[in-house]
Backbone as CSV, one residue per row, in Angstrom:
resi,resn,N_x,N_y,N_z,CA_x,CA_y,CA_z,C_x,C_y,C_z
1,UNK,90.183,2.594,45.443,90.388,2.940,44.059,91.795,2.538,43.654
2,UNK,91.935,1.936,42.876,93.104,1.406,41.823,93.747,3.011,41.691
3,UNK,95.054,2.565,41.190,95.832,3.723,40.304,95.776,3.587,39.284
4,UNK,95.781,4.382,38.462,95.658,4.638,36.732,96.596,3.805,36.546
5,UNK,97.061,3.113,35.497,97.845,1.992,34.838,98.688,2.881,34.019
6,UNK,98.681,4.232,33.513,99.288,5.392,32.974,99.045,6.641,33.420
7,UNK,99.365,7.739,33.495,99.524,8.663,33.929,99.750,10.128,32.533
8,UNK,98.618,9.611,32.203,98.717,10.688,30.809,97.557,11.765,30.923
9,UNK,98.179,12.971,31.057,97.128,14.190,31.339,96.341,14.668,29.689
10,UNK,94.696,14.458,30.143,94.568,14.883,28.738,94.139,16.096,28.576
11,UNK,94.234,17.003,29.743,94.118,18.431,29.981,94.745,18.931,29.031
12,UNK,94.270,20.104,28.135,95.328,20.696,27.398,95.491,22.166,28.342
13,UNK,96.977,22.620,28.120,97.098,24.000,29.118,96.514,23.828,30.766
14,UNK,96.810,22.924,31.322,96.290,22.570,32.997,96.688,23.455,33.640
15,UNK,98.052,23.842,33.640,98.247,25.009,34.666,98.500,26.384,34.420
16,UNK,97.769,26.738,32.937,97.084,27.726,32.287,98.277,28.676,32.217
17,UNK,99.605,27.730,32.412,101.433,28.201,32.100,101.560,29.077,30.432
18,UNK,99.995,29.285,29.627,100.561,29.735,28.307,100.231,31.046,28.552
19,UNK,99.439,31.819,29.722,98.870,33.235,30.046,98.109,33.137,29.604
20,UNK,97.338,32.103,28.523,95.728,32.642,28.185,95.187,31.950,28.457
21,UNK,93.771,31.818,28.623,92.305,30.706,28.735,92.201,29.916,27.900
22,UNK,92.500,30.375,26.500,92.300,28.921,25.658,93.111,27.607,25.973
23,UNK,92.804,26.725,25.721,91.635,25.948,25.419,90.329,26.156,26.089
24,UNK,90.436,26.612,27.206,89.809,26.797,28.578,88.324,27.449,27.944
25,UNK,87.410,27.633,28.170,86.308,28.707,28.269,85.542,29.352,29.690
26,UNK,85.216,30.188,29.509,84.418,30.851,30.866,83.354,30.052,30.903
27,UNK,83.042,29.587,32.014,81.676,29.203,32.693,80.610,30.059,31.891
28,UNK,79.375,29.961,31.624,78.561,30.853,31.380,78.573,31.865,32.907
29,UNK,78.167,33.872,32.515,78.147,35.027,32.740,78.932,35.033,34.002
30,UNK,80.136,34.333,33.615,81.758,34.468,35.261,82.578,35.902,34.096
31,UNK,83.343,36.103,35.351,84.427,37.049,35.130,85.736,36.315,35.241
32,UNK,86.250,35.429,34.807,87.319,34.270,35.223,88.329,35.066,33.839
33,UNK,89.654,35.250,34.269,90.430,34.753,33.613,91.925,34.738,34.387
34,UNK,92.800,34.777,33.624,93.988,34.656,33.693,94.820,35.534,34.341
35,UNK,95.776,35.411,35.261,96.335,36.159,35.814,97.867,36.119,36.158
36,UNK,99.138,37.044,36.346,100.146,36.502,36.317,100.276,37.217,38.033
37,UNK,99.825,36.503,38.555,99.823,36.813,40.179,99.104,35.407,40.779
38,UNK,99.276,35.204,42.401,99.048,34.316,42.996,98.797,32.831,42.676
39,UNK,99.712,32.371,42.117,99.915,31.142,41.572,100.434,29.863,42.799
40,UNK,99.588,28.811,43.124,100.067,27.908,43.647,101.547,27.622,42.887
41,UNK,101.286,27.440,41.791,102.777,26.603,41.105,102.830,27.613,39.571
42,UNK,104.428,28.066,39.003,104.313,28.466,37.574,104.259,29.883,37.875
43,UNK,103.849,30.312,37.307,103.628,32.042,36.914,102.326,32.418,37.229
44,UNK,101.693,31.829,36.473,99.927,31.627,36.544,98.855,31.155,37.048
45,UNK,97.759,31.671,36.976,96.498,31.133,37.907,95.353,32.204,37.126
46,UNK,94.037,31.161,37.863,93.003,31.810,37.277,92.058,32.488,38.319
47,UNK,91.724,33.761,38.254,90.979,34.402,39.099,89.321,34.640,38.523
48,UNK,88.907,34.132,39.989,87.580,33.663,39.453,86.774,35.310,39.721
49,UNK,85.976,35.954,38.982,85.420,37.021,39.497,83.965,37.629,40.910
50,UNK,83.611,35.935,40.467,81.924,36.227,41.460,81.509,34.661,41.814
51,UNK,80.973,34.396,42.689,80.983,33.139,43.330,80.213,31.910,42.032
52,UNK,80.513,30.896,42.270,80.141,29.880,41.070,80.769,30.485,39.636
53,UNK,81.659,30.902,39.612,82.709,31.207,38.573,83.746,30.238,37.900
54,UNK,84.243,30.305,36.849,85.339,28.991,36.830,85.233,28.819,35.134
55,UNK,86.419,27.742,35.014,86.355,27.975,33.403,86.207,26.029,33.271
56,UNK,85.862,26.002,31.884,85.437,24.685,31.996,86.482,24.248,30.033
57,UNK,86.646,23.184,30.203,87.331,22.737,29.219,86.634,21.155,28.747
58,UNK,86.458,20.860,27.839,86.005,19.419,27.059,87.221,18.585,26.718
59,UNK,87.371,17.396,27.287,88.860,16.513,26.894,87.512,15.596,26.257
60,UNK,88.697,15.427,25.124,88.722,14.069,24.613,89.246,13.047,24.690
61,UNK,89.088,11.883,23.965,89.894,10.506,24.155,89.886,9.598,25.212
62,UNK,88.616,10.045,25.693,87.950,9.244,26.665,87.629,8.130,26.410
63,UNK,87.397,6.855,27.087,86.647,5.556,27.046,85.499,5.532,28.344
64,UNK,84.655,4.668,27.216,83.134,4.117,28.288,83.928,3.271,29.215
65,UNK,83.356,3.526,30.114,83.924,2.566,31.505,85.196,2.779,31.822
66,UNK,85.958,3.784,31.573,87.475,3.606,31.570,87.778,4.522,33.147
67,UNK,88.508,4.650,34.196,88.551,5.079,35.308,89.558,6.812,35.071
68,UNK,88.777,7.548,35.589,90.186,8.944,35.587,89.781,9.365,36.884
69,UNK,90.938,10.061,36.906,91.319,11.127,38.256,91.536,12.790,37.612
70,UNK,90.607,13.060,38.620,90.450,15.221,38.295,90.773,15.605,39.271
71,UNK,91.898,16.356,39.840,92.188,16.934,40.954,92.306,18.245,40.485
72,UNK,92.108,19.073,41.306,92.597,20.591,41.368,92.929,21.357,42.385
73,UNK,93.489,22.050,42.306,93.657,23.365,44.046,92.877,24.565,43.515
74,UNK,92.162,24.834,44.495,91.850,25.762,44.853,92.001,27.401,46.246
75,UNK,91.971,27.861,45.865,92.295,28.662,47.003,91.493,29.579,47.869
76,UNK,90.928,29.738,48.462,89.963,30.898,49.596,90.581,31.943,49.754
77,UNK,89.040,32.914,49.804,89.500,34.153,49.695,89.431,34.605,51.463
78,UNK,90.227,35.591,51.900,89.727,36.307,52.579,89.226,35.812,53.881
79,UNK,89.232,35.354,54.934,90.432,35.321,56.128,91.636,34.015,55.796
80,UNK,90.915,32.921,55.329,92.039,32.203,55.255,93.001,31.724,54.218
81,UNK,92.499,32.482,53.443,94.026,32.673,52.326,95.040,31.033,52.207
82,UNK,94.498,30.174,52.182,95.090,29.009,52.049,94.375,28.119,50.737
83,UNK,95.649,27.465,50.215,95.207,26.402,49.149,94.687,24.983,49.381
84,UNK,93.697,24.572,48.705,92.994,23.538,49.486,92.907,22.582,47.736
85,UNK,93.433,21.263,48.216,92.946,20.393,46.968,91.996,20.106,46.704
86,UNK,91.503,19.474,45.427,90.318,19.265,45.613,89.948,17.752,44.434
């Protein structure tokens, strides 16, 4: 895979640094939100409530055929307590 030719995030609020969910929305019937505890990076992070949980966001300014990269961390609960990319 090539590297992006720019490096422009079209995430709005990515590391959810404003304390709230918006732009963000809940997954349909999750308990997800915002939290000012256990943060890989920043202040903030999102705590997911029940398994397949998570919040989902719509970017725009996309192109047909055009190449992106989605990374995220995630973290495990409970013995191994470690952050894992993804």
């Amino acid at each position: 895979m090539e590297a992006p030719s720019s490096a422009t995030n079209t995430v709005t609020n990515p590391g959810l640094e404003t304390g709230a969910l918006t732009p963000w929305t809940q997954s349909a019937g999750t308990e997800s939100s915002v939290v000012a505890s256990n943060p890989r990076s920043g202040t903030y992070s999102l705590r997911n409530g029940a398994s397949a949980s998570g919040a989902v966001q719509t970017v725009g300014g996309l192109t047909s055929g055009g190449t992106y990269l989605l990374a995220g961390w995630a973290k495990q609960p409970p013995p191994e307590r470690k952050w894992q990319s993804a």
